[in-house]
N, C-alpha and C positions, 0 to 999 in steps of 0.2 A: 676433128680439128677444132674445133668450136670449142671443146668444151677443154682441149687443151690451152685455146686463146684465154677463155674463160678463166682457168688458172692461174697462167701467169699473170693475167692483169690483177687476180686477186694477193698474189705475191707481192709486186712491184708496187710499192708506194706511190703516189701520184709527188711530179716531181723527180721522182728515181728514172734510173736509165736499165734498162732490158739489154743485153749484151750476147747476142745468138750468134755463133761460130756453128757452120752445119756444113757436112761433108759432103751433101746430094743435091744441096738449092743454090745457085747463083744468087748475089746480092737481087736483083731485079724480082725473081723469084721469090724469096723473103720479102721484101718491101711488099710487092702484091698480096702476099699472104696477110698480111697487116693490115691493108688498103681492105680486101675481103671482110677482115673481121670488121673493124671499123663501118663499113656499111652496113653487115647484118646487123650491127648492134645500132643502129644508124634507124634502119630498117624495124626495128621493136620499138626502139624508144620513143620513136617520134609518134607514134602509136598513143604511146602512153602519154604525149602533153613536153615535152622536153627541147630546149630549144638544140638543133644541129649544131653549134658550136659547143655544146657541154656533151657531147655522143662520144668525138673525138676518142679514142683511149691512148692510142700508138700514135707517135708522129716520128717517124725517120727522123736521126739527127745526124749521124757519117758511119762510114763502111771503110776497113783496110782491103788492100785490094784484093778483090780474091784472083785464086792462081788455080791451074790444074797441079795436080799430085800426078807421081807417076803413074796412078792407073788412069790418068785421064780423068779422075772425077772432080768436081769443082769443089775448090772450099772458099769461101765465103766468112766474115764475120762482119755482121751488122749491129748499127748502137741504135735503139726505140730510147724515145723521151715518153713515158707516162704521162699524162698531158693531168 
């Protein structure tokens, strides 16, 4: 997963917004996924000399509601600001 985060944040321009619709994670679920990455990378950097408010990468900005679908699985679509 890491190195999936890793990705995208190499995609998303800083400033850009990340826009993740997912069929198996509840909004809460995504957000901590985020929160996650954001502290390993938190967790390295500050290692390296870096102050914790430049570590940030994702920062939550709003979610449409998620719903169950008829099999009962959650979908979710959450918007990340690239910080």
């Amino acid at each position: 997963r890491m190195m999936y985060w890793q990705s995208v944040a190499s995609l998303v321009s800083p400033g850009g917004i990340l826009v993740i619709t997912s069929c198996s994670r509840t909004k809460d679920e995504l957000v901590q996924e985020v929160e996650n990455f954001n502290q390993r990378k938190l967790g390295t950097t500050l290692s390296e000399g870096a102050l914790a408010s430049d570590v940030v990468v994702f920062k939550y900005l709003d979610h449409v509601q998620a719903y169950p679908n008829v099999d009962g699985v959650c979908i979710a679509t959450v918007a990340f600001l690239h910080t």
